[in-house]
N, C-alpha and C positions, 0 to 999 in steps of 0.2 A: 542372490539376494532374496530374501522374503521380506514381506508386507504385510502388516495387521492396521485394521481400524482400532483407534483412541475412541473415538466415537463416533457414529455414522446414525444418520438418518436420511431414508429410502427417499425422500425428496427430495434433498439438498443437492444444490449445483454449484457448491462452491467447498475446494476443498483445501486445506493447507499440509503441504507433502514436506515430512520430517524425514530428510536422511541423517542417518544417527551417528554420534561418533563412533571412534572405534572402540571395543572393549565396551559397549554398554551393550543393556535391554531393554525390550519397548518396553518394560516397567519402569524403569528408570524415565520416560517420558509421557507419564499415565497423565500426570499433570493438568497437561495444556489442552488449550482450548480457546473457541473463540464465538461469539457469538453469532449465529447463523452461518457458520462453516462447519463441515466434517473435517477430524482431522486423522490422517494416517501416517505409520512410520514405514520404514525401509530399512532393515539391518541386515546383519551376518554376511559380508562380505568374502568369505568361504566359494563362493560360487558369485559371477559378474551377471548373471541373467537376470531378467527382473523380469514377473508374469505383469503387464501396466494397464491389463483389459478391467482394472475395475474405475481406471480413468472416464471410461466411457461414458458417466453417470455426470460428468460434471463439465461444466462452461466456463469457468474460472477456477483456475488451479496455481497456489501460489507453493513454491518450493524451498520452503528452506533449512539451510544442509551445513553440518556444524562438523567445523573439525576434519575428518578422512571423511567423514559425508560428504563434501566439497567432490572431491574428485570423485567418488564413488556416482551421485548425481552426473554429473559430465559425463560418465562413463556412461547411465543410463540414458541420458538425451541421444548420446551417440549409435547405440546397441537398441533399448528397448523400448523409450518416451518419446514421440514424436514432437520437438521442439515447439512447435509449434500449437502444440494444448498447452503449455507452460506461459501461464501470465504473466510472470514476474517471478523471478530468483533472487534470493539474497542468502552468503556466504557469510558463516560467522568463524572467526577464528579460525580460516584452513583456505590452500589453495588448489589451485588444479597439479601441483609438482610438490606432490606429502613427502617425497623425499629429495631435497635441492638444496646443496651451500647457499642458492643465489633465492631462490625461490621458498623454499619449505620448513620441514624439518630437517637441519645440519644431516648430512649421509652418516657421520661417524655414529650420532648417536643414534638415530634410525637404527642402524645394522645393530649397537649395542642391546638398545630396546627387543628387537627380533630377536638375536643370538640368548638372551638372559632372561626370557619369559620363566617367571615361576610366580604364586601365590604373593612373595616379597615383594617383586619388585614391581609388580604390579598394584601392588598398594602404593608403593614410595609413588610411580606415576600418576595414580590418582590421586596423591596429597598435592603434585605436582600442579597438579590441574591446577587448585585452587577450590575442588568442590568440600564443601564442610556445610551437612546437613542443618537445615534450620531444624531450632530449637522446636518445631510445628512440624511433626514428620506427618501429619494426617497428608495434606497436600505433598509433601515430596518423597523422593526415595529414600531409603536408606544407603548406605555406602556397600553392601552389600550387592544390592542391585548393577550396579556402576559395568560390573565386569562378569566375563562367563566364568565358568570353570574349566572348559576344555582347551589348556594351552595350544593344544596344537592345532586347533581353529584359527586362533587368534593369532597364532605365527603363522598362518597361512593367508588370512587377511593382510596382513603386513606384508607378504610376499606378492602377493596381489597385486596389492595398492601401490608399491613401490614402482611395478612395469608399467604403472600411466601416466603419461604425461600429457593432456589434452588440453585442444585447444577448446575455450568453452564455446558451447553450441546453444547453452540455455542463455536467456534474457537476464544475466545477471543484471543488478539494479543497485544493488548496495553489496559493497563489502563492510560488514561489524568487523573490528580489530580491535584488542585489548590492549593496550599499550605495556602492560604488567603481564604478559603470555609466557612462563617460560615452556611453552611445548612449540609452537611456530613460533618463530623470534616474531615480534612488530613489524620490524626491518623489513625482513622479507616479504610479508604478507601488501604491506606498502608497495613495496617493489612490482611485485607480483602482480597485484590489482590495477596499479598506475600503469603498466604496459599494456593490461590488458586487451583483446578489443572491442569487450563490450563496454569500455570505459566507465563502470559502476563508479555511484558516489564512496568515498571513502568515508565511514562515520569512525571515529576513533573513542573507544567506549575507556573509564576509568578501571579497566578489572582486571582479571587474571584468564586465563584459556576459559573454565569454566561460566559460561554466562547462563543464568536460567531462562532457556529458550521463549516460555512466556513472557517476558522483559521485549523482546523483539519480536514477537507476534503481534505484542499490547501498540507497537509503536510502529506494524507496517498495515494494517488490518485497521480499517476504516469503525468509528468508536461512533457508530448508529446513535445509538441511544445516549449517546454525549453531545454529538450533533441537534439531536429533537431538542435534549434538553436544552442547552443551550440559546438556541433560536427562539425557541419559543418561550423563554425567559425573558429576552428580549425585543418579541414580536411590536411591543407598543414604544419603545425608544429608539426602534431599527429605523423607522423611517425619515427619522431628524436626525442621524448621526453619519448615515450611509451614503458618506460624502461619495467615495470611489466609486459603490455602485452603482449610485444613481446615472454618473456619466457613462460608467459604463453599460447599463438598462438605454440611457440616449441615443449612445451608441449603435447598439446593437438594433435596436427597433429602426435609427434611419438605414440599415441595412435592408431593410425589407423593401422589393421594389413596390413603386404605385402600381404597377401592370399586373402584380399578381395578387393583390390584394381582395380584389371582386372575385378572386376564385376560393378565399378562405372563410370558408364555412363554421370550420370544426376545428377544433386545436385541442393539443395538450398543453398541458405548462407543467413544465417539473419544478418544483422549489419556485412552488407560490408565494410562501412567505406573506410577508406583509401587503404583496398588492401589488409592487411599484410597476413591472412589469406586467403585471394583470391588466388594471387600469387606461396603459396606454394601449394592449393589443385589443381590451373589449369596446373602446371609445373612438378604435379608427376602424374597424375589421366588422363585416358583414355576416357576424357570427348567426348559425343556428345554433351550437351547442357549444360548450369548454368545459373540460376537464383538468381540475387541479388538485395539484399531488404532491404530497409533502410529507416529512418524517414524523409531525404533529399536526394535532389537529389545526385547523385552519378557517378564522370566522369567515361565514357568504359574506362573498362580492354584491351580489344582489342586482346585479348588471344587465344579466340577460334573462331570457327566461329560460332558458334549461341550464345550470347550473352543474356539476359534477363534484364533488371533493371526495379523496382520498386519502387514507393517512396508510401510508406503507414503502417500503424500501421500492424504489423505483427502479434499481436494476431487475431486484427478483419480481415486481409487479408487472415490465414490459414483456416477460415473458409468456404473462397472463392475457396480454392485451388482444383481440382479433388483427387481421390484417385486415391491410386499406379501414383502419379506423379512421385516419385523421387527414384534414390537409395543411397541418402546421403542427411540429413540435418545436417547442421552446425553453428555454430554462438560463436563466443568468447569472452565472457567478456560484453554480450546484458541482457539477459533473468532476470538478477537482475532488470530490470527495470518492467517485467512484471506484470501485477496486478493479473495474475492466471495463474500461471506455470503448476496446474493440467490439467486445458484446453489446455494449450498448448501443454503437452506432449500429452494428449488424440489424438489431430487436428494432431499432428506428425505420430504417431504414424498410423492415418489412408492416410495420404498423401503418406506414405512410400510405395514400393512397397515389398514383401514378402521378408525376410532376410534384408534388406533395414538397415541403419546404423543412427542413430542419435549423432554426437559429437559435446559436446558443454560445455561452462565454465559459471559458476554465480560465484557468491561469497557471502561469508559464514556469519555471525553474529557476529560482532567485527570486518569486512572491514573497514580499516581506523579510528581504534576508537581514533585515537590519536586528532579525528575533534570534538570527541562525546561532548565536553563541549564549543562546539562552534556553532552546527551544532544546528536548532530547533530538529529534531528526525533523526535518522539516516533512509535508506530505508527500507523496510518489506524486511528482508534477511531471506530466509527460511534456517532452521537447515539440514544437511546434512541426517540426519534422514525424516524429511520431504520431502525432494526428494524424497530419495527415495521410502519412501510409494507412493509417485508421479507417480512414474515411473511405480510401480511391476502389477498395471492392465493391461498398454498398453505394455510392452515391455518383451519376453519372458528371455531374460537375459542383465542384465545392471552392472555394475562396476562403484562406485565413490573413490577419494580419494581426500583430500587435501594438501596442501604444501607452508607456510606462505613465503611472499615475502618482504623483508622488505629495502625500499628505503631510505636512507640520505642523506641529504641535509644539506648545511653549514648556513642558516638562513632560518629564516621562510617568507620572502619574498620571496627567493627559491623555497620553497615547494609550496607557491600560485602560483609562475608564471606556476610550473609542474602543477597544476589542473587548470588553465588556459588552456595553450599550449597543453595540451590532450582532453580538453574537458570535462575531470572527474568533477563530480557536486554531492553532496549525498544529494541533497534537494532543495526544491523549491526557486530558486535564486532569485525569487519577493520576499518576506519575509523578515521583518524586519533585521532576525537574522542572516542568511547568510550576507547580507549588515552590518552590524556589520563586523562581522567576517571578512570581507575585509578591511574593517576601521583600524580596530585592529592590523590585519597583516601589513596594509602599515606605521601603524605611530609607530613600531618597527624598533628598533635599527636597521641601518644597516651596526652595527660592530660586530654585537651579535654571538658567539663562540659558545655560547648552540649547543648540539648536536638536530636536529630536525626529526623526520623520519616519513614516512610513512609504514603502515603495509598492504599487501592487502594480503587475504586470498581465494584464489579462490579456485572451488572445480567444480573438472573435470568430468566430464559426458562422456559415451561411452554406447548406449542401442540396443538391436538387434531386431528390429521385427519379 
């Protein structure tokens, strides 16, 4: 296998790892990109080695692998990527068995494919795909790109790929499926993912094999700057509307014991926001200093007297931070947006100073699913299980629970304006389908009686260093 950077910069610790289909080149993926990620490809499956020492630069690495990528990836977790740098896999169009009646690609046509490589039919398979160049070739390939030229590479890829059948060793997370695929049947690839045992969500996309990898980048890849914007459009409505969070801000603060309160000094707070949680930890806590940090700017509290604000991504900020900074970090109702919660607790947990407290809220898988047939994918919400295996290296004792919250509203233009007026967003609000999904809601009845709700599930964190 060989490896090139799409784009790399010497700082970046976060990177999104493309294994490529079969028959393409990394021009063919010059494309993508994500903000504040490197991103690299993985092709030429001619040879199963993979040199993965340029991993070593990054703390969050998301993988995803399209098509004979699928297994090709597997293969590398197996052989060359130590599974555990892999923060999150997702499978688009392809299984770990590229040639299976039950599983794959049908064997007959497989062997077909293999046996009748030439210039032809190699085209016919790339019509097959489904890829047909936008009218705007500046940003994509041309059809040219798609495939090599040296057949007998690429029947030896297929010969390859054909002797592996693995079980997967990466963190799959989602399988994409095109339901219109004629190169993996649907069937299969269903099949195939539902037995799995990393039991990925199944998203079932409207398309053909061919999906433009950016589309699923845009939709697993946490949208920063959608987020700011966002919140802090709503910064001055967020705190009369933020029914859920405020019980859950209640919450979470009578988690903190009275016994350890005289020892908290110093705190951080991630996703200041409007206050709610500011206010009640600066009006009970023996603070000398706090620190708050947020994706936009953020007006003084004016509370204490040493004061802190920051405006910056708070994964890659912790990294910045000294040790034994603080004796409380905090944040409620943030860290669901993060792309690697393990790294964060890890960076927490070293920022803390000794007995040092971390309290803080995400939420859980089925947040809001009442959106889930509206929404393109809902966020990567980790299972309360996953937490906690999150937590148990860096924190010598932690505690989670959850406690569903469930909000009604008298119409469903209601329930838009409350994820409006809050700010709440569960997906990249450039995308078609979200913009649907607002369409939809305004051109309903607005005499409609239907009962409408909201569910949020959040799940409470308290861990001690």
């Amino acid at each position: 296998m060989q490896s090139r950077f799409i784009s790399h910069t010497p700082s970046c610790r976060r990177l999104i790892l493309i294994f490529a289909g079969w028959s393409t080149t990394p021009s063919f993926y010059r494309h993508l990109h994500a903000e504040g990620w490197d991103v690299a490809i993985v092709w030429d499956y001619t040879s199963l080695d993979l040199d993965a020492s340029f991993l070593d630069q990054y703390s969050t690495v998301f993988v995803v692998a399209w098509s004979m990528g699928v297994t090709a990836a597997a293969h590398a977790a197996a052989t060359s990527i130590d599974p555990s740098r892999v923060t999150a896999a997702f499978a688009v169009n392809g299984t770990l068995f590229p040639s299976s009646d039950k599983y794959g690609i049908p064997e007959a046509v497989y062997e077909g494919t293999r046996a009748t490589l030439s210039p032809k039919n190699l085209l016919k398979f790339t019509k097959r795909m489904g890829y047909t160049p936008p009218a705007n070739l500046k940003d994509y390939p041309p059809l040219d790109d798609i495939y090599l030229p040296d057949f007998d590479s690429l029947g030896v890829e297929l010969e390859n790929m054909r002797s592996l059948a693995l079980k997967g060793r990466l963190p799959w997370k989602r399988a994409f499926i095109s339901i219109h695929d004629r190169i993996f049947p649907a069937s299969a690839m269903q099949r195939a993912w539902s037995e799995d045992d990393s039991h990925p969500d199944i998203i079932l996309l409207d398309a053909e094999h061919y999906v433009d990898l950016q589309q699923i980048i845009t939709k697993i890849t946490p949208d920063t700057d959608g987020i700011a914007r966002r919140f802090g459009n709503a910064v001055n409505t967020y705190n009369d509307n933020a029914i859920a969070q405020r019980k859950i801000i209640d919450t979470l603060f009578d988690l903190l014991p009275d016994d350890k309160k005289e020892s908290i000094h110093d705190i951080l707070e991630i996703g200041a926001g409007s206050g709610l949680l500011s206010h009640k930890l600066l009006s009970d806590l023996p603070l000398h200093s706090a620190t708050f940090l947020d994706l936009y700017p953020i007006n003084p509290f004016g509370v204490i007297e040493e004061e802190r604000y920051v405006t910056a991504d708070a994964e890659l900020w912790m990294h910045t931070a000294p040790d034994d900074s603080f004796d409380l970090i905090a944040s409620s109702s943030t860290i669901q947006w993060f792309a690697d919660p393990a790294t964060f607790f890890s960076e927490a947990s070293r920022v803390l100073r000794p007995g040092g407290i971390l309290l803080c809220s995400t939420f859980l898988p089925g947040n809001l699913h009442e959106l889930d047939s509206k929404r393109p994918s809902p966020l990567l919400y980790r299972t309360e299980e996953e937490i906690r295996s999150m937590l148990k290296p860096y924190f010598s004792l932690y505690n989670t629970f959850s406690e569903p919250i469930t909000i009604d509203f008298p119409t469903r233009r209601a329930l838009l304006r409350h994820i409006q007026l809050t700010g709440v967003a569960t997906t990249a609000s450039s995308l078609p389908e979200a913009k649907t999904y607002k369409q939809d809601v305004m051109q309903t009845d607005p005499v409609d009686t239907s009962r409408h709700t909201l569910t949020y599930l959040p799940l409470y964190i308290i861990a001690y260093k």
